[in-house]
PAGU-655325 format. One line per 10 residues: number of its first residue (from 1); their letters; for each residue y, z negated, x negated of N, C-alpha, C, O. Coordinates in Angstrom, 1 decimal. Atoms other than C-alpha are relative to their C-alpha. Example, Ala and Ser with C-alpha at 12.3 -4.5 7.8 and 13.67 -1.06 7.14 Angstrom:
<sites>
1> as> -1.2:0.0:-0.9:-4.5:-7.8:-12.3:1.2:0.0:-0.9:1.2:-0.7:-1.9; -1.1:0.0:0.9:-1.1:-7.1:-13.7:1.1:-0.8:0.8:2.2:-0.9:0.3;
</sites>
This chain:
<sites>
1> xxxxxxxxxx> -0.7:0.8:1.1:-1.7:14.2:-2.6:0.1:-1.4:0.5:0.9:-1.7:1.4; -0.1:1.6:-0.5:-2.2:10.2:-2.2:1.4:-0.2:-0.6:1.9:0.3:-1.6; -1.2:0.6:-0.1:1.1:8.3:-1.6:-0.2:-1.5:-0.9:-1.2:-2.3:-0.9; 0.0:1.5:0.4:1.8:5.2:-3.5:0.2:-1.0:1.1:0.9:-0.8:2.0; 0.1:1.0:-1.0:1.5:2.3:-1.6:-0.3:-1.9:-0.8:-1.3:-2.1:-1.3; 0.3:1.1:0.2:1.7:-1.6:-2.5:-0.8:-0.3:1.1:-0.7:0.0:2.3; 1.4:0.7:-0.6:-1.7:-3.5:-1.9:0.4:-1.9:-0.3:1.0:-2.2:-1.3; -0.4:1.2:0.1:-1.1:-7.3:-1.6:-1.5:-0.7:0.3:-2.2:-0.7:1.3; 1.2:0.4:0.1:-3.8:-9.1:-3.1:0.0:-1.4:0.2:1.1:-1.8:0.0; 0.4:1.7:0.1:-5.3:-13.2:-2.7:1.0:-0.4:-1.4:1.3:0.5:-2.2;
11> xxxxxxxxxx> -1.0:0.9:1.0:-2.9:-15.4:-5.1:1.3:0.6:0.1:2.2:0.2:-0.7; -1.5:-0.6:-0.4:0.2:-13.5:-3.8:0.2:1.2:-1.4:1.1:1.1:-2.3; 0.2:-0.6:1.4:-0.6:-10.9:-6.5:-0.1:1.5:0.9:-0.9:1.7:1.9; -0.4:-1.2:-0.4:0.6:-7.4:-5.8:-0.6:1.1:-1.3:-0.7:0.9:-2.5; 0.6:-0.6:1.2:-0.9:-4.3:-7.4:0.5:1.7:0.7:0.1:1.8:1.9; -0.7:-1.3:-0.3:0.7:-0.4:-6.7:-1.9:1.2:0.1:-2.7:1.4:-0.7; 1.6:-0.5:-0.3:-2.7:1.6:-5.2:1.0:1.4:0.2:2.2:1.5:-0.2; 0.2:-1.0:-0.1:-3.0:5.1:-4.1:-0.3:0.4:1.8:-1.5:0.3:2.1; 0.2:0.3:-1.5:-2.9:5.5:0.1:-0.3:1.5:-0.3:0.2:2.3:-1.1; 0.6:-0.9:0.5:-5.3:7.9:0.6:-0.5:0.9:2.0:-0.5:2.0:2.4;
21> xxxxxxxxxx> -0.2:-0.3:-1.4:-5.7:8.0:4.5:0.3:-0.9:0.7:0.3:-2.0:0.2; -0.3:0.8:-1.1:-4.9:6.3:7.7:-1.4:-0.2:1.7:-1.9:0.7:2.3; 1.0:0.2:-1.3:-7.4:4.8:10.8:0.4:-0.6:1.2:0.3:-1.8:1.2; -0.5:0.8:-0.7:-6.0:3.9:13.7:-1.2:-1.4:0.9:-2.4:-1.0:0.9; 1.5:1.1:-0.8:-8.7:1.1:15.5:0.6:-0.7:1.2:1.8:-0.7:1.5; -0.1:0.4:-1.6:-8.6:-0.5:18.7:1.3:-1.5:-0.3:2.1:-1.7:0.6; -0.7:0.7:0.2:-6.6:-3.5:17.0:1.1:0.0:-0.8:2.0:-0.8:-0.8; -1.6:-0.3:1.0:-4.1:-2.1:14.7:0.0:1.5:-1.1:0.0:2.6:-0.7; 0.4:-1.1:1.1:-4.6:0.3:11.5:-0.8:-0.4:-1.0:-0.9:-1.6:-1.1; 0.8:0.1:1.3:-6.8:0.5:8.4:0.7:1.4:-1.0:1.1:2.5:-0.6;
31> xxxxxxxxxx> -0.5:-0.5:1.0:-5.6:1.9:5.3:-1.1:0.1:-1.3:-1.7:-0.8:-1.9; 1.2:-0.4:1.0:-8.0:3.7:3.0:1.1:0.1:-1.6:2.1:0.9:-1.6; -0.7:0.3:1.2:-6.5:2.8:-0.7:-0.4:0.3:-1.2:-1.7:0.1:-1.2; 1.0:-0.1:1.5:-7.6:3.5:-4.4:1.3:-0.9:-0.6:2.5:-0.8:-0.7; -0.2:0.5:0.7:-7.1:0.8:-6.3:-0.3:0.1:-1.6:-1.5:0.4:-2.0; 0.6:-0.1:1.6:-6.7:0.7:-10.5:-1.0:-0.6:-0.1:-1.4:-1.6:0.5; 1.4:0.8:0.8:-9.6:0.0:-12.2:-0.3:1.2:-1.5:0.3:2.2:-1.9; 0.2:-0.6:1.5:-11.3:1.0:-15.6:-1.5:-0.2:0.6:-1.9:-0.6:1.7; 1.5:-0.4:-0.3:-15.2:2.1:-16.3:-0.3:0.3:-1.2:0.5:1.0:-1.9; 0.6:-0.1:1.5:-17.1:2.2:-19.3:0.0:1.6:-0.4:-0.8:2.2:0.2;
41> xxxxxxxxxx> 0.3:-1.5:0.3:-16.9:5.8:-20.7:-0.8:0.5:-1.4:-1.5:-0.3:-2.0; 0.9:-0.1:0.8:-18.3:7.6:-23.4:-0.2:-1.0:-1.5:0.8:-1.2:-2.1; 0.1:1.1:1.1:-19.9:5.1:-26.6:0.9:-1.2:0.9:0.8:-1.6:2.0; -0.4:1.3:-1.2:-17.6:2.1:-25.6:1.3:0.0:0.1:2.0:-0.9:-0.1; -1.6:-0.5:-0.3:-14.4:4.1:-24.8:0.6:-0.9:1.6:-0.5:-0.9:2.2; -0.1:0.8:-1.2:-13.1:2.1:-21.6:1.1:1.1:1.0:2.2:0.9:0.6; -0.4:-0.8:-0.7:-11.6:4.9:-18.9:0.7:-0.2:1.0:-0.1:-0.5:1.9; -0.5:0.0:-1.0:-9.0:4.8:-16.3:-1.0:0.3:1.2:-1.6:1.3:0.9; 0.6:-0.7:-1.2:-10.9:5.2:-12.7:1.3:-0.9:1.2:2.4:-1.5:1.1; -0.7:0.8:-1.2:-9.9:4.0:-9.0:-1.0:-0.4:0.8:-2.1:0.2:1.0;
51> xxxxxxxxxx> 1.4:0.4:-0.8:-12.0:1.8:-6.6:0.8:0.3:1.8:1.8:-0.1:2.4; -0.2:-0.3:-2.0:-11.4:2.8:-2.7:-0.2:-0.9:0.9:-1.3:-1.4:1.0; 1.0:0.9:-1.1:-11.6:0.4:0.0:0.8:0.0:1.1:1.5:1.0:1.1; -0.8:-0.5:-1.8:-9.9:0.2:3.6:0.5:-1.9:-0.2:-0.1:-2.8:-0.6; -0.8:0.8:-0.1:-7.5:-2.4:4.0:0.7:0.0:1.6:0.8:0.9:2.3; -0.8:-0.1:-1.3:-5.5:-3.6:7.1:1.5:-0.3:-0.3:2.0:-1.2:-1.0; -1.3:0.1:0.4:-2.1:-2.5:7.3:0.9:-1.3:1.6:0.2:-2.1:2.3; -0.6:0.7:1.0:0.3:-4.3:8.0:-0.3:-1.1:-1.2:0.3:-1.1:-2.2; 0.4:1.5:0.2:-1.3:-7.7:6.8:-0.4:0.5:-2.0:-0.2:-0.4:-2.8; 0.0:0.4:1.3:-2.2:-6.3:3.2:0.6:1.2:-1.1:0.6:1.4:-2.3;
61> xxxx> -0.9:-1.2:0.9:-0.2:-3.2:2.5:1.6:0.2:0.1:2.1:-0.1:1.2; -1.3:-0.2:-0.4:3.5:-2.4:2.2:0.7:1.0:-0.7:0.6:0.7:-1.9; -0.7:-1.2:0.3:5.6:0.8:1.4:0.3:0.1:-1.6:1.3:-0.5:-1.8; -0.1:-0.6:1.9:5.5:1.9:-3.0:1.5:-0.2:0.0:2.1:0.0:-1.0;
</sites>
C-alpha cells in the first residue's frame, strides 16, 4: 500500500504523490513516487492515472 508523501516541485510548487519504494545509493536515498496525472480515456473521457519517477529524498520529498 503506497504511503502519501509530498513531492516538492521547480517554482516551489508542492504536489501530494504516492511513495511507492525506497533506494538507498552510495550518496543518500532515492524515492520511487507516483505522481497525479490524467490520460486520455475512452472517446475523449480524460482519466485519472499516475506517472512514477525516482526522486532524491531529502532534497525533493517530505513527510504527507
Amino acid at each position: 500500500m503506497p504511503v502519501p508523501i509530498r513531492v516538492l516541485l521547480p517554482g516551489d510548487q508542492e504536489v501530494v504523490a504516492h511513495l511507492w519504494a525506497k533506494r538507498q545509493v552510495r550518496d543518500g536515498w532515492l524515492y520511487e513516487v507516483g505522481l497525479p496525472a490524467y490520460r486520455n480515456g475512452p472517446g475523449d473521457a480524460m482519466e485519472p492515472a499516475e506517472y512514477r519517477v525516482w526522486v532524491r529524498a531529502p532534497d525533493h520529498v517530505q513527510p504527507g
